[in-house]
N, C-alpha and C positions, 0 to 999 in steps of 0.2 A: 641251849636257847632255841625255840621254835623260829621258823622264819615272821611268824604274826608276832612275835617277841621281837624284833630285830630295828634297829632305828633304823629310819631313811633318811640317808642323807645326801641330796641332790645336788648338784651342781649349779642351779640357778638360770639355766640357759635351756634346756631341752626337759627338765622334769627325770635325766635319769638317776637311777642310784648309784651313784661312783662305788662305793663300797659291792656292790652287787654286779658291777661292769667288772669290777678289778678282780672279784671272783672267778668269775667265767675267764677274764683274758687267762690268768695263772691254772685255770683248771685245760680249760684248752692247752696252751704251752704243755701241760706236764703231760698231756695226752701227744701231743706231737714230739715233744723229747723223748717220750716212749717208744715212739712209731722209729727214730735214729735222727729226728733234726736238730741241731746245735739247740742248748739248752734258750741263751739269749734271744738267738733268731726264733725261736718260738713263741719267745715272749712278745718279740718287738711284733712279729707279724698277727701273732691275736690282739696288740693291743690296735693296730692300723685296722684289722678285721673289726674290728668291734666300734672301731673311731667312726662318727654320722661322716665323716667326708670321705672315709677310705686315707686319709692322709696326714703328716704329722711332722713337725720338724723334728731335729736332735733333740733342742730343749726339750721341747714338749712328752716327746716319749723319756725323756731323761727323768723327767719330772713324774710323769704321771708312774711309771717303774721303778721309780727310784733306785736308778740304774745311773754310772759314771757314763759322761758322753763317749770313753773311749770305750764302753761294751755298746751302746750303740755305734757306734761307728763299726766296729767288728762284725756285727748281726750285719747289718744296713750291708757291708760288703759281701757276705756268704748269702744274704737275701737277693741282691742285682747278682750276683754270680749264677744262681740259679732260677734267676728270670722270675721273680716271686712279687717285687720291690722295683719300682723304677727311681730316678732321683730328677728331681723337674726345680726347677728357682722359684723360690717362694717371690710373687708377682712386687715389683716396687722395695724390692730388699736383695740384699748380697746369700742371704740365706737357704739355703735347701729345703726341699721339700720333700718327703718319702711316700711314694704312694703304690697302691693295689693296683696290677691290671685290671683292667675292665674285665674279660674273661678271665680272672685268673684262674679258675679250676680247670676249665676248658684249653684253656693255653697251656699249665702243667702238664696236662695226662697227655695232650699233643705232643709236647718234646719228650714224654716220657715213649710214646710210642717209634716216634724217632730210633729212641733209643734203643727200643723192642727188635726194631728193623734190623740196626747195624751190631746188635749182637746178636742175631738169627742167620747175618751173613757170615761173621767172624767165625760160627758154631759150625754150619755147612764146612766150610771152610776144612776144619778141624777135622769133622766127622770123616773128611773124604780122605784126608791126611793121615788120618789111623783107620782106616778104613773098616767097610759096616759089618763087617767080618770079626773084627774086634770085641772085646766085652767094650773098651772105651769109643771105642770107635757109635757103636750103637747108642749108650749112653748119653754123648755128647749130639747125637743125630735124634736122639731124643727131646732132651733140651733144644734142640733148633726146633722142630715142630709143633711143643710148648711156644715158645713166645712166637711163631708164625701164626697159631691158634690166638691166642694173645690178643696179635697185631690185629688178623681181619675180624674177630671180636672186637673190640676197641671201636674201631672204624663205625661198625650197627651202632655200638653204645652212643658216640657221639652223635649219629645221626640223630638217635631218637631223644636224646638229649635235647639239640637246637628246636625237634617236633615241639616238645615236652613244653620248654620255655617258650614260644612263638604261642602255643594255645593258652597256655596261663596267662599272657600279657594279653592277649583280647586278640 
């Protein structure tokens, strides 16, 4: 069936096609469970991606995924674990709230560069320890200059990033 074949059928409140959201979140998901992220948590974070507020309770993703709330409670904790997902009180209720950092992309590849740094030191490290005289020694002093390259790469990228976003906004 073409997509001009295909019913729409909206949700009543913003005009979108639920059937055509739920699409995308599962196509997304299977593209990020590809890339190595826990199958759930890829769901629960396209369906929060895709959600107008960035934000969602248990129910809610329970419902809209038709997922048990104990696979979202598991996602929702490997999501705050890796800084993806925060969890805030839903205002006037005992209930939680899940929600998207503001930067979220710009925040991940941050701590991911972090990460760049302290295993470019661990590498040095290594390299100097089997020293560069070494097949492994070189190898491994290799790999440190990789992600040192990386690191102050990364750094331009975000600059011209914040540039990038600052002139699109006016």
């Amino acid at each position: 069936m073409g997509e001009s074949e295909m019913t729409t059928k909206t949700d009543g409140t913003d005009g979108t096609d639920d059937e055509a959201v739920s699409r995308f979140v599962e196509r997304f998901a299977a593209e990020m469970t590809a890339a190595g992220m826990q199958r759930m948590a890829s769901r629960v974070f396209a369906a929060l991606l895709a959600s107008e507020t960035a934000s969602m309770t248990s129910a809610e993703l329970a419902e809209q995924l038709r997922i048990s709330p104990a696979a979202v409670s598991g996602a929702i904790g490997y999501l705050t674990q890796v800084g993806m997902v925060s969890r805030e009180r839903d205002p006037g209720t005992r209930r939680d709230r899940y929600v998207l950092h503001n930067e979220l992309w710009y925040e991940t590849f941050t701590r991911r560069d972090q990460v760049l740094v302290r295993w470019e030191k661990v590498l040095d490290e290594g390299a100097a320890t089997l020293g560069t005289d070494s097949a492994a020694g070189r190898r491994i002093g290799e790999t440190a200059e990789f992600f040192a390259f990386l690191h102050s790469e990364m750094a331009g990228i975000m600059g011209r990033w914040r540039a990038h976003k600052e002139a699109r906004s006016g």
